[in-house]
Backbone atoms as SQL, in Angstrom:
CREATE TABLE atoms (id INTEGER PRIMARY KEY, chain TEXT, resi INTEGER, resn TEXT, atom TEXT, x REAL, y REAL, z REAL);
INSERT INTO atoms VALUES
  (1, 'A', 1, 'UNK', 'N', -4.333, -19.088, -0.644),
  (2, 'A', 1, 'UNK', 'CA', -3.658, -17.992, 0.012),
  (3, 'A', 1, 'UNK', 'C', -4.633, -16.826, 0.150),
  (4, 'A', 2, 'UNK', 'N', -4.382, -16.195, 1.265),
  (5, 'A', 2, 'UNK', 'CA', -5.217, -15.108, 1.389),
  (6, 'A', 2, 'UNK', 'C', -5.418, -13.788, 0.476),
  (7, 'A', 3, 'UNK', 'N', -6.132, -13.348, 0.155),
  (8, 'A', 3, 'UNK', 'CA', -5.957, -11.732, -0.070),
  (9, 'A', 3, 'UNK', 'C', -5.381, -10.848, 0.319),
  (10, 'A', 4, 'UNK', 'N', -4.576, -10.264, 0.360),
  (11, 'A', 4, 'UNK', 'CA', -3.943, -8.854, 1.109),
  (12, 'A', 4, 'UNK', 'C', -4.717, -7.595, 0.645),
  (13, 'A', 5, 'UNK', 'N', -5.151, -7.079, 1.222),
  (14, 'A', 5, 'UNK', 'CA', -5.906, -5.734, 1.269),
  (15, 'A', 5, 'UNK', 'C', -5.001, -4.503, 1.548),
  (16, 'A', 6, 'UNK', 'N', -4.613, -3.221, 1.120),
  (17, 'A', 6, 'UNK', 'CA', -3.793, -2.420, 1.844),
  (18, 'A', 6, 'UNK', 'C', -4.729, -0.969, 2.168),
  (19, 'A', 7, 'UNK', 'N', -4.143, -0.444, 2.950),
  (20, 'A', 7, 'UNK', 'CA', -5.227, 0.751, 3.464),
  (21, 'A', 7, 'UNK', 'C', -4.001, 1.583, 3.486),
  (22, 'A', 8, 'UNK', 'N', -4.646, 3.072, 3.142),
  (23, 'A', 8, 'UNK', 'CA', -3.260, 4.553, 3.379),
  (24, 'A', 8, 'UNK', 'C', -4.669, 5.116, 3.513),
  (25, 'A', 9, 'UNK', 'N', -3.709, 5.935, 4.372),
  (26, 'A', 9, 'UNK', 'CA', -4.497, 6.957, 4.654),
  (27, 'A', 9, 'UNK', 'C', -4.075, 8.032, 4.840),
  (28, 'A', 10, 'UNK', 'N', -4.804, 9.728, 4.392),
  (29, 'A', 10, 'UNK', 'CA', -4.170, 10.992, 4.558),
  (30, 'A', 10, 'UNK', 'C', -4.545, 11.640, 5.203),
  (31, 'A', 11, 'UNK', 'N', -4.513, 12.787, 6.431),
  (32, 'A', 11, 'UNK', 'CA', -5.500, 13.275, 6.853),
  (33, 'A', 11, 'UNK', 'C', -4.591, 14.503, 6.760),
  (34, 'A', 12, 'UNK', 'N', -5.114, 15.736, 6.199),
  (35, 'A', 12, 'UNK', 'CA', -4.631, 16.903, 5.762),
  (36, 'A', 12, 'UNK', 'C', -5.615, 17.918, 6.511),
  (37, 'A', 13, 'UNK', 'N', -5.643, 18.926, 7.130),
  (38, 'A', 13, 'UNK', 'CA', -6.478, 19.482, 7.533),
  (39, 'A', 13, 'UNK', 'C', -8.035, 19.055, 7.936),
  (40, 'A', 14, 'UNK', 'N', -8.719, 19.348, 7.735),
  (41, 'A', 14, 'UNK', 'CA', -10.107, 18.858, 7.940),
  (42, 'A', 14, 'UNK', 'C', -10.544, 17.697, 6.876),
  (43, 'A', 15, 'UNK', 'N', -9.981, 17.766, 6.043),
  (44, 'A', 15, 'UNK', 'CA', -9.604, 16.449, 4.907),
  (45, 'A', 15, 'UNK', 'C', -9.544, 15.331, 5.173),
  (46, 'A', 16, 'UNK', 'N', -9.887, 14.151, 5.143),
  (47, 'A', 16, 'UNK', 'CA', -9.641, 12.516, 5.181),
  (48, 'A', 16, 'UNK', 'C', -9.619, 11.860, 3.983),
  (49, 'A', 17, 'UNK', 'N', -8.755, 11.645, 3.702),
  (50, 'A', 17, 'UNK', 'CA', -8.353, 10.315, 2.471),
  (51, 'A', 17, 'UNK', 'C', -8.140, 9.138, 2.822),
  (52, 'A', 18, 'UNK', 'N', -9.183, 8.022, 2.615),
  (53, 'A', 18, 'UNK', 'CA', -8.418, 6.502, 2.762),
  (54, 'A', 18, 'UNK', 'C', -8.843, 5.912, 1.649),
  (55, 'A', 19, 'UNK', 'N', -7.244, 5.270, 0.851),
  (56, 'A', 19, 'UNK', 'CA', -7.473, 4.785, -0.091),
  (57, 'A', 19, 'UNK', 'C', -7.433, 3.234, 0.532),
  (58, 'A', 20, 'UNK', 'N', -8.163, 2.434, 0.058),
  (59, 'A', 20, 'UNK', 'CA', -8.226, 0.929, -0.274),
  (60, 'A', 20, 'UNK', 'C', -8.130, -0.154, -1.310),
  (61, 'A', 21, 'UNK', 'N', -7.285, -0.963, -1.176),
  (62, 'A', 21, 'UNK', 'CA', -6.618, -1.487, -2.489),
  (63, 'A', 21, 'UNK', 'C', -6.472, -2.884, -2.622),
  (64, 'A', 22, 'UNK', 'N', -6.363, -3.382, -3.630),
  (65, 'A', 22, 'UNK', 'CA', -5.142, -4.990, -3.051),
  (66, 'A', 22, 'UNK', 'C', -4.189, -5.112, -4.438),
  (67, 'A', 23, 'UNK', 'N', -3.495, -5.843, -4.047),
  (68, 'A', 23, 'UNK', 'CA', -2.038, -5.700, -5.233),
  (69, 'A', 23, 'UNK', 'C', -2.328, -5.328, -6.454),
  (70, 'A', 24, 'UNK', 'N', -3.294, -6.155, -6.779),
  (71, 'A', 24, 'UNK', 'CA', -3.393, -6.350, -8.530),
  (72, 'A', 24, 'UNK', 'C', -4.138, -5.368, -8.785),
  (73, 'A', 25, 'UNK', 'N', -4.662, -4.057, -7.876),
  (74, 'A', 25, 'UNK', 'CA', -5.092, -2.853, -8.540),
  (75, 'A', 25, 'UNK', 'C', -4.175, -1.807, -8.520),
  (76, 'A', 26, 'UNK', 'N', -2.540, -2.362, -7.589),
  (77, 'A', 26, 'UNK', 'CA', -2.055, -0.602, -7.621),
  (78, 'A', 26, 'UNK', 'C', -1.706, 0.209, -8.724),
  (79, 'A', 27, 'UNK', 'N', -1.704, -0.047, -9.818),
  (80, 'A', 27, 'UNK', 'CA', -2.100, 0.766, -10.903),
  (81, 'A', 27, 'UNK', 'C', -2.660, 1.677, -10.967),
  (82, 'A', 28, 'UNK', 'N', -4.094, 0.981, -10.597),
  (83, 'A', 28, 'UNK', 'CA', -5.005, 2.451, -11.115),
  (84, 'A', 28, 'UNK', 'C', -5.372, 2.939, -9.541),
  (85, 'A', 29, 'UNK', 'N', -4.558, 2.660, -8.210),
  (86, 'A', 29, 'UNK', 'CA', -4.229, 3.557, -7.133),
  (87, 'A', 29, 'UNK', 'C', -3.443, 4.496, -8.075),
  (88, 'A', 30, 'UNK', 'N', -2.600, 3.937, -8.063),
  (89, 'A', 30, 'UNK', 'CA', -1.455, 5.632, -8.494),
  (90, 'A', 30, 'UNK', 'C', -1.977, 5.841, -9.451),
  (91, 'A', 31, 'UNK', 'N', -2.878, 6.030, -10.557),
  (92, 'A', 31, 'UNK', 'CA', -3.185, 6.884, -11.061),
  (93, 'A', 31, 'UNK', 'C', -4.636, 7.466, -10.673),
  (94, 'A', 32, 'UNK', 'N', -5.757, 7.076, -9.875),
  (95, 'A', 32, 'UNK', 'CA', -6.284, 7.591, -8.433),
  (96, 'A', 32, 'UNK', 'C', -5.576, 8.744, -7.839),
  (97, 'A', 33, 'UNK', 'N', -4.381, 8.572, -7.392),
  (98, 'A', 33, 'UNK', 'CA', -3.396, 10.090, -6.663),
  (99, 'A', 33, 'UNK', 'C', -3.332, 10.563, -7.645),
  (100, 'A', 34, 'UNK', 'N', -2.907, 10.881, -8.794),
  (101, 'A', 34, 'UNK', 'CA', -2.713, 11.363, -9.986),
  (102, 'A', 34, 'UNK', 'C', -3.756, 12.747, -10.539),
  (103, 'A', 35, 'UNK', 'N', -5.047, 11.738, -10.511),
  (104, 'A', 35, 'UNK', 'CA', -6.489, 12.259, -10.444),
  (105, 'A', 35, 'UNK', 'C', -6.689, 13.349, -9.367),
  (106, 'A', 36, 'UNK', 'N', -6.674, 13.126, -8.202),
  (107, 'A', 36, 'UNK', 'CA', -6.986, 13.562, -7.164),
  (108, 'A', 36, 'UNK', 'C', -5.963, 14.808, -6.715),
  (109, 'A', 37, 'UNK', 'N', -5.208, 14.968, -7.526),
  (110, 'A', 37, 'UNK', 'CA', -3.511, 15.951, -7.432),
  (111, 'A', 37, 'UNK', 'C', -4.274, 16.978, -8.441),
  (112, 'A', 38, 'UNK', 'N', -4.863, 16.710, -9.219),
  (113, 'A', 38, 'UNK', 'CA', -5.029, 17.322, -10.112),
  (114, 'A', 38, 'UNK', 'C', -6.540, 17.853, -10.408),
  (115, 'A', 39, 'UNK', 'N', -7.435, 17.105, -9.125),
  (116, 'A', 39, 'UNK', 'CA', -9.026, 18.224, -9.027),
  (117, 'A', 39, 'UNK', 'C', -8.576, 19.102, -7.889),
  (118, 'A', 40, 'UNK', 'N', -8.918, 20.546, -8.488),
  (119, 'A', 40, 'UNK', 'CA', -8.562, 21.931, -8.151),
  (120, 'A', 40, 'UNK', 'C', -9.492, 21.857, -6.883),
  (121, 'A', 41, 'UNK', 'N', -10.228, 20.813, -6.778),
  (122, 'A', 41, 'UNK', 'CA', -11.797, 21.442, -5.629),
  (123, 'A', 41, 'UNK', 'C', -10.868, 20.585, -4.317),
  (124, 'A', 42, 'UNK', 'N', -9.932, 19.846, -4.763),
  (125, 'A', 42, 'UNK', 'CA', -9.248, 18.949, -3.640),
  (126, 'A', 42, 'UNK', 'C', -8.744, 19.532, -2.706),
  (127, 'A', 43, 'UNK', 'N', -8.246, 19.481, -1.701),
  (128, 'A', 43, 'UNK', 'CA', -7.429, 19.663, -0.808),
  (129, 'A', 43, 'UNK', 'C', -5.990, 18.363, -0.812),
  (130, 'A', 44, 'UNK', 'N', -5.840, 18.304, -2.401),
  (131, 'A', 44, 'UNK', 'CA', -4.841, 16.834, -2.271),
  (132, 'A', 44, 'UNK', 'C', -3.696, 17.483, -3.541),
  (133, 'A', 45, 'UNK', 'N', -2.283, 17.627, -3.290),
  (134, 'A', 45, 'UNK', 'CA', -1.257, 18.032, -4.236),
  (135, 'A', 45, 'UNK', 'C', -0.728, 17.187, -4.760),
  (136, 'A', 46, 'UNK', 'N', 0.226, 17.787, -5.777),
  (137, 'A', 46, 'UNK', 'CA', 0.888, 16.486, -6.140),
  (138, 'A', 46, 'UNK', 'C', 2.222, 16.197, -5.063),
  (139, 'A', 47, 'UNK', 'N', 2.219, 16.344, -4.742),
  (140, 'A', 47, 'UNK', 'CA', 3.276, 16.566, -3.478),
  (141, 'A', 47, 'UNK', 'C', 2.713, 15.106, -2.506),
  (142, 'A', 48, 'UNK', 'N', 1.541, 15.153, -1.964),
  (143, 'A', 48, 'UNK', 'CA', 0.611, 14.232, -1.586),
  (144, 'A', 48, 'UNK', 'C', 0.348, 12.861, -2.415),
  (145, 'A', 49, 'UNK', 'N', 0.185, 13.118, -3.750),
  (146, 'A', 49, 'UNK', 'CA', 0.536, 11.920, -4.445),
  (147, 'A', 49, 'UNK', 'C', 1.516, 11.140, -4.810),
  (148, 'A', 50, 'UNK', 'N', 2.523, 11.967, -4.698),
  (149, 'A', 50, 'UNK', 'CA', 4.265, 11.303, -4.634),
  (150, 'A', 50, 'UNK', 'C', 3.964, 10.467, -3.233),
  (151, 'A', 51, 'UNK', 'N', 3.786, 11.489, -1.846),
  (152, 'A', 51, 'UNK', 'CA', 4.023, 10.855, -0.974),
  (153, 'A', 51, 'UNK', 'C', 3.476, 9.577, -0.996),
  (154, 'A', 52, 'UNK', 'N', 2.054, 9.180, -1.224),
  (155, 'A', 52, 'UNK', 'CA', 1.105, 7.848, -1.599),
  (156, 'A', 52, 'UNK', 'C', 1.822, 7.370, -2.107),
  (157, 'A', 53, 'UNK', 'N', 2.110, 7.317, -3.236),
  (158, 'A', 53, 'UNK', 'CA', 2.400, 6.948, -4.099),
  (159, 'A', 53, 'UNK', 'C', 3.841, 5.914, -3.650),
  (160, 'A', 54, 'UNK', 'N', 4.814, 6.422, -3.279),
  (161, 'A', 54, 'UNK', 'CA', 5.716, 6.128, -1.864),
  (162, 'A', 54, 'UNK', 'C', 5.205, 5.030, -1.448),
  (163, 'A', 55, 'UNK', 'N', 4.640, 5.558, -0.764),
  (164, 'A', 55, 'UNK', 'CA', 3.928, 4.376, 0.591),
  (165, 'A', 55, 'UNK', 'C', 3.035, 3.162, -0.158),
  (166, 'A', 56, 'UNK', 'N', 2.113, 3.273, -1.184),
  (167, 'A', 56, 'UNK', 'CA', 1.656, 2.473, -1.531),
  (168, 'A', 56, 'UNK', 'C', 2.692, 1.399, -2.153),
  (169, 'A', 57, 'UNK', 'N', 3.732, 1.854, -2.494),
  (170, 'A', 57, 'UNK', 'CA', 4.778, 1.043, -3.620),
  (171, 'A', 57, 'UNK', 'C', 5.192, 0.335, -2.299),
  (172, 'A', 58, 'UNK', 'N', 5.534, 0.894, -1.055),
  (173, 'A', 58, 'UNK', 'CA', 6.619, -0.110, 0.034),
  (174, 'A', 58, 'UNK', 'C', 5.126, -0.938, 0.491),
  (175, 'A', 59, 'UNK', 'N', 4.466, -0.322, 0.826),
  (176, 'A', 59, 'UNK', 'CA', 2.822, -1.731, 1.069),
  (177, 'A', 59, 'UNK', 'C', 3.097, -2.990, 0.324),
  (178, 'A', 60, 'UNK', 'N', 3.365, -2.683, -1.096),
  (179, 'A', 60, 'UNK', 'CA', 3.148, -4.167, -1.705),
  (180, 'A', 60, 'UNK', 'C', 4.571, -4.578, -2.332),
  (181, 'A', 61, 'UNK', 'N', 5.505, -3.862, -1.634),
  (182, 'A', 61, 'UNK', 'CA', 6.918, -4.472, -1.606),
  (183, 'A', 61, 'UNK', 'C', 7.447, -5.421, -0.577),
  (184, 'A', 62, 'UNK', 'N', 6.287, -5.411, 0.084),
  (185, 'A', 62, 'UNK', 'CA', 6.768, -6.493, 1.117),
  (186, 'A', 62, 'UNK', 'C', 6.068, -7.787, 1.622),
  (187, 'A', 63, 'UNK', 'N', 6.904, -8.475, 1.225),
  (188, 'A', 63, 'UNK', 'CA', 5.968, -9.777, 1.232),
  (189, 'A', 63, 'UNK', 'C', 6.416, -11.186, 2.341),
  (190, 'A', 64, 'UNK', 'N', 5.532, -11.030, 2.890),
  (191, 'A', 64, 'UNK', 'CA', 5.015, -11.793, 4.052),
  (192, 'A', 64, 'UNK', 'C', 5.130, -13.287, 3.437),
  (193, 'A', 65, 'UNK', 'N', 6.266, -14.283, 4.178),
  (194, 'A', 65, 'UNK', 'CA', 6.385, -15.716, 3.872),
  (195, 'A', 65, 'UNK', 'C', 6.462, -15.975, 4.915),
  (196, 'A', 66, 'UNK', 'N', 5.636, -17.573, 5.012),
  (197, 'A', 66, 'UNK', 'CA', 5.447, -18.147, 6.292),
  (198, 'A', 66, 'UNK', 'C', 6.056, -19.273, 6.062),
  (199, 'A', 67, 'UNK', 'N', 6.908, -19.708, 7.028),
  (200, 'A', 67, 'UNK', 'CA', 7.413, -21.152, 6.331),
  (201, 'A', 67, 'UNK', 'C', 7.259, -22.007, 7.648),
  (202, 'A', 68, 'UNK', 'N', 7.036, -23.067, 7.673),
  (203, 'A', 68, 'UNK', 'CA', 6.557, -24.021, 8.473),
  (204, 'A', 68, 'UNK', 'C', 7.676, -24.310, 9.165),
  (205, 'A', 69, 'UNK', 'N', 7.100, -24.931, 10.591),
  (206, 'A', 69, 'UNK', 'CA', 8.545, -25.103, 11.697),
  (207, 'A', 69, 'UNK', 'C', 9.088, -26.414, 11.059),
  (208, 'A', 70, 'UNK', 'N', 8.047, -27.327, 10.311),
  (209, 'A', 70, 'UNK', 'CA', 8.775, -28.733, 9.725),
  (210, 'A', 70, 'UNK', 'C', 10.048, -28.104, 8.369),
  (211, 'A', 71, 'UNK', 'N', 9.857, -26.885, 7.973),
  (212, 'A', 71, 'UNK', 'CA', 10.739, -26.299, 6.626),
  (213, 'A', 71, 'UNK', 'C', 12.007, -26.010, 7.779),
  (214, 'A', 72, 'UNK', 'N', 12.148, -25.739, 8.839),
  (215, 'A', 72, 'UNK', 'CA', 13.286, -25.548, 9.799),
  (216, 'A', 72, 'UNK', 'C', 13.625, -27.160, 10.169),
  (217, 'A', 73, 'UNK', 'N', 12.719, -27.899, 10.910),
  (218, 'A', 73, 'UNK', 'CA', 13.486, -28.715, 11.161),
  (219, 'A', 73, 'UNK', 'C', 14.023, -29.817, 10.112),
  (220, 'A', 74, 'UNK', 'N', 13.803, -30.166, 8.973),
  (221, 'A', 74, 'UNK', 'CA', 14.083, -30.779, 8.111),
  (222, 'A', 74, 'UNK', 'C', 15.696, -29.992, 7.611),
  (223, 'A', 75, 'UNK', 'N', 15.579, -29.004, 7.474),
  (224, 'A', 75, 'UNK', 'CA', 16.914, -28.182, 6.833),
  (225, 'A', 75, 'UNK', 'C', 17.993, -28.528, 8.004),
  (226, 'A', 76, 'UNK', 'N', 17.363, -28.619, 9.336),
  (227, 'A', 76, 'UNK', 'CA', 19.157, -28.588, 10.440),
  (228, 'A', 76, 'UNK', 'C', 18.740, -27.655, 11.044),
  (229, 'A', 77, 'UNK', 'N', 17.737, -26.957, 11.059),
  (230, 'A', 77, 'UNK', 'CA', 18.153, -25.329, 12.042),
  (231, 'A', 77, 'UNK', 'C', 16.679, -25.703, 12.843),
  (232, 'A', 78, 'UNK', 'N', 17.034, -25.016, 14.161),
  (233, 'A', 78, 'UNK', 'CA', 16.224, -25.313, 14.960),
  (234, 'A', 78, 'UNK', 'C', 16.536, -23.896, 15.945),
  (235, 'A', 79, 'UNK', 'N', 15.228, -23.485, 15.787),
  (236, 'A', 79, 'UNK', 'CA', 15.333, -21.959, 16.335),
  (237, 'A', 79, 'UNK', 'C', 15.219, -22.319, 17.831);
């Protein structure tokens, strides 16, 4: 099975944030926003890290199943 990679991105004023990830690190993503909420030199709030934080959680809440046209026609249903 493939890798899933997820990308967010922030763009706040003259600011660009893109975080890059794949499942088994969102951990230390959200605590990355956490970090980044909390250097004063940032242009990034915690307000901004909720929002990520958000979005990163529905990224890897959704999961992509492929099921084969033989898993339809064997069951009876035929799209």
């Amino acid at each position: 099975m493939a890798e899933t990679i997820n990308v967010l991105a922030l763009v706040k004023d003259d600011n660009r944030y893109i975080f890059i990830f794949d499942d088994d690190n969102i951990d230390e993503m959200l605590r990355q926003f956490g970090r980044f909420a909390g250097d004063s030199s940032l242009n990034f709030t915690w307000y901004d890290a909720d929002l990520m934080r958000e979005k990163a959680r529905q990224l890897i809440s959704k999961v992509s199943v492929i099921i084969p046209f033989t898993v339809f026609w064997a069951s009876g249903y035929y799209p």
